[in-house]
C-alpha positions in Angstrom: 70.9 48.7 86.3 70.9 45.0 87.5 68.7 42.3 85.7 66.2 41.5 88.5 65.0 45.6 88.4 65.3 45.6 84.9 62.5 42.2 84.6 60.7 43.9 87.0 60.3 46.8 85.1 59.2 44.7 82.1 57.1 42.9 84.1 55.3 46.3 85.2 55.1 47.8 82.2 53.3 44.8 80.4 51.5 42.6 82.7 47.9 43.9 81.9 49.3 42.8 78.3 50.1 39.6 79.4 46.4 39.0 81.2 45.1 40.1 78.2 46.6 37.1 76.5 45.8 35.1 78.9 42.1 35.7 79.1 42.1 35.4 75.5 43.4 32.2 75.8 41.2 31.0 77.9 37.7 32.5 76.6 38.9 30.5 73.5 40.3 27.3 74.9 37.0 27.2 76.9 34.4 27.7 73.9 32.7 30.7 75.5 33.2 32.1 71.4 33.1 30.0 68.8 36.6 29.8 67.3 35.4 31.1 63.9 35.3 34.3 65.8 37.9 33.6 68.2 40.5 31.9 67.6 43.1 31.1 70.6 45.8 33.0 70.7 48.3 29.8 70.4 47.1 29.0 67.2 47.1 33.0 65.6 50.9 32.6 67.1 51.3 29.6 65.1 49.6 31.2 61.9 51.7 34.1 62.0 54.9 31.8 62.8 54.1 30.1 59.6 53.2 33.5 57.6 56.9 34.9 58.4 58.5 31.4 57.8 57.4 31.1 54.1 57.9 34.7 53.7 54.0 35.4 52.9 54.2 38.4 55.0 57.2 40.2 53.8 55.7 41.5 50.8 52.3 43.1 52.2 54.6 44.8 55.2 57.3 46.1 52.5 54.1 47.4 50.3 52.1 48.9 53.6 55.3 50.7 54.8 56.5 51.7 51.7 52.7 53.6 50.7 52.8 54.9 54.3 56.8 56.1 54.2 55.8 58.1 51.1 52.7 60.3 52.3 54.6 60.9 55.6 57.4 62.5 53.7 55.5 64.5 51.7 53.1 65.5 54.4 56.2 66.4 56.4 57.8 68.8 53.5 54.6 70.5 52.5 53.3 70.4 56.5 56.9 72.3 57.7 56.5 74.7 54.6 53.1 75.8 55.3 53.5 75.7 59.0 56.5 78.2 58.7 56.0 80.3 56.4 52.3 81.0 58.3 54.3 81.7 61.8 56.3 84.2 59.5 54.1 85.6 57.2 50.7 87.3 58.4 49.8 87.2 54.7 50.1 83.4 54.2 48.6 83.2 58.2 45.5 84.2 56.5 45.2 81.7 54.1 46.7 79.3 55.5 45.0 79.0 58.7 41.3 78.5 57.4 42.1 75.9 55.6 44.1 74.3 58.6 41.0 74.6 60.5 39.0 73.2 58.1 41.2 70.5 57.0 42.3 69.2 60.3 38.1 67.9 61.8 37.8 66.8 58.5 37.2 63.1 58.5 39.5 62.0 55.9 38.2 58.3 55.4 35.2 60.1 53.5 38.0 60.8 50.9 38.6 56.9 49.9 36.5 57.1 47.3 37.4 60.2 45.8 40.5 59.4 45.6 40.3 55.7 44.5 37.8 57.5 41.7 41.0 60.2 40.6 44.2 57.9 41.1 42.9 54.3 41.2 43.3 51.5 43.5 46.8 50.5 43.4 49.6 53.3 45.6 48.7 56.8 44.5 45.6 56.7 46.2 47.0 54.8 49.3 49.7 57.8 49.8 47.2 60.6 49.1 44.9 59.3 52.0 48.2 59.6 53.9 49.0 62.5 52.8 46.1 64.1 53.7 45.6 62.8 56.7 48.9 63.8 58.2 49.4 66.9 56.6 47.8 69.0 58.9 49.1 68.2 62.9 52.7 68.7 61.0 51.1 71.9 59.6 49.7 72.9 63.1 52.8 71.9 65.0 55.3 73.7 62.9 53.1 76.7 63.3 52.9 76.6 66.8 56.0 75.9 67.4 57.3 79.0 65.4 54.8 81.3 66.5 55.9 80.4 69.9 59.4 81.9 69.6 60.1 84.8 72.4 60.1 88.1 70.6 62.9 89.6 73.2 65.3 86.3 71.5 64.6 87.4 68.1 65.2 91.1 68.7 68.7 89.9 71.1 69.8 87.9 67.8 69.7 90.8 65.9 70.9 93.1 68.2 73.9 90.9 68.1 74.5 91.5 64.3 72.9 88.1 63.1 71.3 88.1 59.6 68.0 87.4 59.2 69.6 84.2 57.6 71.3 83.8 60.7 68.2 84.7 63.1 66.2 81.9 60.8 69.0 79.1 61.0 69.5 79.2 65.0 66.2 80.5 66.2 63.4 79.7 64.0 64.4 76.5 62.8 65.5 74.5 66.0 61.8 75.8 67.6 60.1 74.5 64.3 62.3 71.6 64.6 60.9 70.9 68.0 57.2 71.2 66.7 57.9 69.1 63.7 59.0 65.8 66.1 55.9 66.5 68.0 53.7 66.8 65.1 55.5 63.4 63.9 54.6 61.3 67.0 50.8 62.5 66.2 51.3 61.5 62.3 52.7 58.7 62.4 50.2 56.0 64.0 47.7 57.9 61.7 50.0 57.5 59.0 49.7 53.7 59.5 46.0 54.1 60.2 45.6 55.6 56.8 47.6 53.1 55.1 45.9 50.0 56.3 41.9 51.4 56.1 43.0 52.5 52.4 44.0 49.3 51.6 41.1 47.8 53.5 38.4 49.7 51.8 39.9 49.8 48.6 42.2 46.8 47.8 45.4 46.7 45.7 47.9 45.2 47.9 49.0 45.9 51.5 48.6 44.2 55.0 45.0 46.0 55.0 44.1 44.6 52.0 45.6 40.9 52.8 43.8 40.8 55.8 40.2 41.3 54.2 41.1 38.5 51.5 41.4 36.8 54.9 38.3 37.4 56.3 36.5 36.6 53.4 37.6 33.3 53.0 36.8 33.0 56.7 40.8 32.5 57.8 39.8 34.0 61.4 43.5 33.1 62.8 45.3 34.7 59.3 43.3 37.7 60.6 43.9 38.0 63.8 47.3 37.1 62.5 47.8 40.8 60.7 45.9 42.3 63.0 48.8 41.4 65.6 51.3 42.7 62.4 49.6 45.9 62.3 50.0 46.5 66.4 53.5 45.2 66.1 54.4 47.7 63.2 52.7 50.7 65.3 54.6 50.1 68.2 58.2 49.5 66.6 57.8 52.2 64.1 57.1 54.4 67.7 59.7 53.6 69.3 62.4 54.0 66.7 61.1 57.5 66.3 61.5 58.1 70.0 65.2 57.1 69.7 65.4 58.9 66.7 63.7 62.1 68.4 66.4 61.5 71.6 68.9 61.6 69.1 68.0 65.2 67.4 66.4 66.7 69.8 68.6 66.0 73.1 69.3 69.4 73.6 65.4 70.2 73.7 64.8 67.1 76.4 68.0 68.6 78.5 66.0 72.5 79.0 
């Protein structure tokens, strides 16, 4: 692809982005909000500049990603468990499924202070928000996923002289595979979401937690200044999964 259709492809994908900035720059610049609630955008660019160069923001990022990497995985193990073994089993369908469909409308912000109240302000409580949060679309997706399997692919598997070890390992498990990276890409931003109203609400580290010690010492560009960290780690931490799903699940994107 030549350069000149590949900047105009840029350009079209993030030109309302750009006259975002721009407008902000300009409300600002012009006074129409007083910069103690606006800031421009130059100087939140120069804050966060700063921030990154004396390495003030390494630690809240390693401490926000590191609550949120936690929950996801163990969201993703018990989610894939519960989600399969429910497609499988009309037993466990039974008692897993209310709770799936009570769990999942559930706001789970309502939990904060429970679980500050059991585990504390520091991680544990930071990773069980996560947890609990995204715990249920990897449930649901799995399930679906599974559930969705043809019948007449199951029965030609057997009918081929494939185990049921067999029938699981190249049937069940590249479906549930499928459901899992879909029930990711819905976990993920609310993985991050969980993480930094935790740490917002309840303190003990974090770039949630950072950026109210911000705002209450009136640093309006520091805030702004994580609040453009937290957009910047949602959209990385996307797109690295959508390589990442490319890369597993190419034979899925080819059907």
């Amino acid at each position: 692809m030549r350069l000149s259709e590949r900047l105009r492809r840029a350009f079209a994908a993030s030109y309302s982005l750009i006259l975002v900035c721009l407008l902000w720059e300009a409300v600002a610049a012009a006074g129409l909000i007083r910069e103690v609630f606006l800031p421009r955008l130059s100087v939140v660019l120069e804050q966060l500049y700063a921030m990154i160069a004396d390495g003030s923001l390494a630690e809240p990022i390693a401490v926000s990603v590191a609550r949120g990497a936690v929950g996801l995985a163990l969201s993703v193990v018990v989610g894939s468990i519960l989600g399969f073994l429910s497609a499988r089993s009309r037993t466990v369908h039974l008692i897993v499924s209310p709770l799936l469909s009570i769990g999942q409308p559930l706001p789970k912000v309502a939990l904060i202070p429970i679980f500050i109240l059991w585990l504390g302000v520091y991680s544990s409580s930071k990773i069980a928000l996560v947890f609990i949060t995204c715990v249920f679309p990897i449930a649901i997706s799995v399930q679906a996923a599974a559930s969705a399997v043809p019948k007449v692919l199951l029965w030609s598997s057997r009918s081929l002289g494939a185990s049921e070890f067999d029938v699981i390992r190249t049937v069940l498990l590249p479906a549930s595979l499928s459901g899992l990276m879909s029930g990711l890409r819905v976990a993920l931003p609310l993985a991050l979401l969980a993480t930094f109203t935790a740490e917002m609400i309840g303190g003990g580290g974090g770039v949630g937690a950072a950026l109210m010690y911000s705002q209450r010492l009136f640093e309006t560009p520091t805030v702004y200044a994580y609040l453009l960290v937290m957009l910047a780690m949602g959209i990385v931490l996307d797109q690295l999964f959508l390589r990442l799903r490319h890369r597993l699940l190419s034979w899925d994107e080819q059907k």
